[in-house]
VMD Tcl script that draws the C-alpha trace (Angstrom):
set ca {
  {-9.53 -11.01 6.17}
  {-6.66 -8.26 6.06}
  {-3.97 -7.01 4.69}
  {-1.28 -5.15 6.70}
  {1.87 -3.75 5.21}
  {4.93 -4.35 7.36}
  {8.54 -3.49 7.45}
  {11.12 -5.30 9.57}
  {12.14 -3.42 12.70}
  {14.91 -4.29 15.08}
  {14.30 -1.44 17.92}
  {17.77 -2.65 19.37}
  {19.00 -1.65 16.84}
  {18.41 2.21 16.90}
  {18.25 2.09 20.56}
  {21.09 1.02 21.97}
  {23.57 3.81 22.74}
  {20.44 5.94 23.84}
  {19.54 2.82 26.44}
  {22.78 1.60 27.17}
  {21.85 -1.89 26.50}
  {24.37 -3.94 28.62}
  {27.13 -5.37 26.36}
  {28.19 -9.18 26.92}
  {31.33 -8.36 27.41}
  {31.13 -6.77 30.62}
  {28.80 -10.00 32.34}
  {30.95 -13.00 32.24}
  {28.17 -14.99 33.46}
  {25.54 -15.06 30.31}
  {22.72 -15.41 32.73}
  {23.04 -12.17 34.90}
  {23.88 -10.56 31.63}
  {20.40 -11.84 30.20}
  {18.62 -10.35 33.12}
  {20.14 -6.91 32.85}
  {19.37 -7.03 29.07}
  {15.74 -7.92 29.81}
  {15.82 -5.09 32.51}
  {16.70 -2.22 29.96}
  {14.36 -3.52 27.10}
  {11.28 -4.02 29.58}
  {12.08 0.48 30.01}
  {12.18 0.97 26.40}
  {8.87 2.86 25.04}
  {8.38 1.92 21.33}
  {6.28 4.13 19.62}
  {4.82 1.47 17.11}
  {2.70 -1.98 17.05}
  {4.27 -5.40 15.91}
  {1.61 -7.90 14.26}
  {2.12 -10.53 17.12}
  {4.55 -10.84 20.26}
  {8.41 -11.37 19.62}
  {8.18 -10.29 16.22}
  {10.10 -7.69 14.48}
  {7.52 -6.78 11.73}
  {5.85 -3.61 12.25}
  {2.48 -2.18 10.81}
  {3.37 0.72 8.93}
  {0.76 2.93 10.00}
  {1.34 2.16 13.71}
  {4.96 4.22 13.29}
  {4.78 7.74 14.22}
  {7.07 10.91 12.93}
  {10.03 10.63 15.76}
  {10.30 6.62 15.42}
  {9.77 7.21 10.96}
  {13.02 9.83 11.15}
  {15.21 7.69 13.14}
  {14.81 4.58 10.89}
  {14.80 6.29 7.95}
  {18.34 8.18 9.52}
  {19.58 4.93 10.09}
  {18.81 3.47 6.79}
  {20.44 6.37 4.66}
  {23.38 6.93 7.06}
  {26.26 5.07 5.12}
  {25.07 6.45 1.83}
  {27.53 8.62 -0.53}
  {26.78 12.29 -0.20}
  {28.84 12.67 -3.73}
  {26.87 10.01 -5.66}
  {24.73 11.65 -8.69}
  {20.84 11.21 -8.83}
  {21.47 8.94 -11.51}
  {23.94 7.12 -8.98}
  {21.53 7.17 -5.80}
  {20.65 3.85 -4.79}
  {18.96 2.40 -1.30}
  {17.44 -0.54 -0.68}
  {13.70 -0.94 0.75}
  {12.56 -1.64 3.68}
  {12.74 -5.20 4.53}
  {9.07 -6.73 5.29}
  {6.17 -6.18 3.05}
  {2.64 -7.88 3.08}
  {1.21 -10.19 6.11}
  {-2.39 -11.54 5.14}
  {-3.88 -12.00 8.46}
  {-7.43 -14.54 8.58}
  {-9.57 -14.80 12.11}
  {-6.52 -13.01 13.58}
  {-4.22 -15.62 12.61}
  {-1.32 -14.27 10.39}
  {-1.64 -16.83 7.63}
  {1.19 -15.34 5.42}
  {4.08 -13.04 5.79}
  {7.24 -11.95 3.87}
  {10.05 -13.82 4.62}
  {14.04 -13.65 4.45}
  {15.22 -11.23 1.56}
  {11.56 -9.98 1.24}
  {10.61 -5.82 1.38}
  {8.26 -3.52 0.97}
  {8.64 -3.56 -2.99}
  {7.34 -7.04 -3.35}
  {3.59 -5.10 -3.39}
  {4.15 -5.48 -7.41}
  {4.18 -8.95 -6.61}
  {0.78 -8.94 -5.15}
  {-0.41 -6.91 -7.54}
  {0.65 -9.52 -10.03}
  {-2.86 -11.42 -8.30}
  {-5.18 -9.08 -10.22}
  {-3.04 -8.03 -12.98}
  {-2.05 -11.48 -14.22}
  {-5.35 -13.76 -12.88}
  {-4.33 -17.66 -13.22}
  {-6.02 -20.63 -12.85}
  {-2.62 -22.58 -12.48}
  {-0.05 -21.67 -9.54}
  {1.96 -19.06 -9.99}
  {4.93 -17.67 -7.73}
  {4.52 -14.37 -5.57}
  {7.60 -13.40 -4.31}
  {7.43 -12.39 -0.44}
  {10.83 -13.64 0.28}
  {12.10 -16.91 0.66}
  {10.40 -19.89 1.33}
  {7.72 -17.76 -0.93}
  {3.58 -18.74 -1.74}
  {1.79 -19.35 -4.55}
  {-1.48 -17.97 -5.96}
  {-4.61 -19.07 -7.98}
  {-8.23 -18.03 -8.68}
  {-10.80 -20.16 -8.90}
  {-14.54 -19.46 -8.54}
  {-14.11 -16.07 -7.18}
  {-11.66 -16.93 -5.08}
  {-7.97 -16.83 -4.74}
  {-6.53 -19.76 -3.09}
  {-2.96 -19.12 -1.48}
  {-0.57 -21.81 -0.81}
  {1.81 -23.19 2.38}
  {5.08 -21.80 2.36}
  {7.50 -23.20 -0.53}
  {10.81 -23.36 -2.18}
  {9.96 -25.87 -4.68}
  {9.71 -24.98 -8.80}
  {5.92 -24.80 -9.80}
  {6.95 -27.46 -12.46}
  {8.18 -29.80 -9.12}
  {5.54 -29.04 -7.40}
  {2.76 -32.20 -7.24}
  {0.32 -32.02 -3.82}
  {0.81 -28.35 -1.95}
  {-1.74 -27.44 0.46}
  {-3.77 -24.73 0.65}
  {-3.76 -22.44 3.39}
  {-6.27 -19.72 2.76}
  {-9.03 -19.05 -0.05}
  {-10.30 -14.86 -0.27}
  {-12.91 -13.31 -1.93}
  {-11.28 -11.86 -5.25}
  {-13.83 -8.59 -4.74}
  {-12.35 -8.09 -0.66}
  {-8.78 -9.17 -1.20}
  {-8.43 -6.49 -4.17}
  {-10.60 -3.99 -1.69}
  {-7.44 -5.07 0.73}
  {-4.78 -4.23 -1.47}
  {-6.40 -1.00 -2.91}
  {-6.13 -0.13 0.81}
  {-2.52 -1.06 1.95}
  {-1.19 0.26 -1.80}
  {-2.65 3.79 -0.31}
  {-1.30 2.96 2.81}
  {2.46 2.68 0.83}
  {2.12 5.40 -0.58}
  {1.24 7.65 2.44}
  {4.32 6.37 3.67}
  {6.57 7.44 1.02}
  {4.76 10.86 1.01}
  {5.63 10.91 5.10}
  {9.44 10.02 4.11}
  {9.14 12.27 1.10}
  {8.48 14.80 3.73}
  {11.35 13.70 6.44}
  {13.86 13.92 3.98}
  {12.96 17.76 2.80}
  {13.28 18.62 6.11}
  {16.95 17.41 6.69}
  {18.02 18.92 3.17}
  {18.74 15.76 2.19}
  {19.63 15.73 -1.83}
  {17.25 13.44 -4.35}
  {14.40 13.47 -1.58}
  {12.12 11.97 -4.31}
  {13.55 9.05 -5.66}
  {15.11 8.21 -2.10}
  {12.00 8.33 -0.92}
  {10.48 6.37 -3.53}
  {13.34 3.61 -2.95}
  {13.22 3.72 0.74}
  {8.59 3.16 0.00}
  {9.60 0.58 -2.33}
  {6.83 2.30 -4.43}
}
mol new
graphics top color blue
foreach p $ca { graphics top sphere $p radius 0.5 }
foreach p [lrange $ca 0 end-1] q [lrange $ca 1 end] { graphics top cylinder $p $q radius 0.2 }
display resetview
């Protein structure tokens, strides 16, 4: 079993004017604009790992400096340079945990989830239930339990816990190696922050500590 913190990474994104990705525009027949499209991305070098093919979440410790600046740019670049500290406000990263069984990605945050929703799994240890209980990771979200040593997660859901009669199960962990798993990827978190900490000294940028505490989502 393991836990991998992720945040949600379009490369397109950042890389477009740098590429010249081929805009629709100029192809008025879709499919010879797909295969110039395909033809530009296949060149692009991305200097992190997804957790599986065509996805956009990223292992957080896979991202080195160059690619950590440029998202971290991108994510602060339509912020107010008058706002006060007390003002300062940016949103997380979007992604957050993927628990990841017999390398089969059993759970992972879904729309509206980010890197903050780590309080949520922390919730496992710091609130221990024998009844479901919600853990946000986005929506549809899971569910969590312990019984005999063990916490049992649930299938995706949208449902109220009080609506909620037969929901399957879709993975039971060790209590002592899923907290050994989150000790590990809270460290991880916070090794992030301390990298963005350190990005945003070095442009000058103003509240570097909370930004980068928003940013870490811890």
């Amino acid at each position: 079993m393991k836990l991998i913190n992720t945040i949600e990474m379009n490369p397109l994104r950042h890389f477009k004017e740098e590429v010249g990705l081929p805009e629709i525009d100029d192809y008025p027949n879709y499919k010879e604009w797909f295969i110039k499209w395909k033809e530009v991305v296949s060149r692009l070098n991305f200097n992190f790992e997804t957790i599986e093919k065509e996805s956009y979440l990223v292992d957080i410790e896979t991202i080195d400096d160059e690619t950590l600046k440029m998202i971290v740019e991108a994510k602060i670049e339509d912020m107010e340079s008058e706002e006060s500290e007390e003002d300062v406000f940016v949103m997380p990263f979007d992604g957050g945990i993927v628990l990841k069984m017999e390398n089969e990605i059993l759970i992972q945050p879904n729309c509206c989830g980010d890197i903050s929703n780590i309080e949520d799994w922390k919730s496992i240890f710091k609130n221990p239930s024998s009844e479901w209980r919600d853990i946000w990771i986005g929506h549809p979200w899971v569910l969590y339990k312990t019984e005999n040593g063990k916490v049992c997660f649930s299938e995706y859901t949208e449902s109220n816990i009080e609506d909620i009669e037969n929901i399957e199960i879709v993975a039971k962990v060790d209590e002592s190696e899923l907290k050994a798993e989150l000790e590990k990827v809270i460290r991880h978190q916070i090794n992030f922050k301390n990298r963005i900490l350190s990005i945003l000294k070095m442009m000058n940028y103003k509240y570097p500590e909370k930004v980068s505490q928003q940013l870490a989502g811890i």
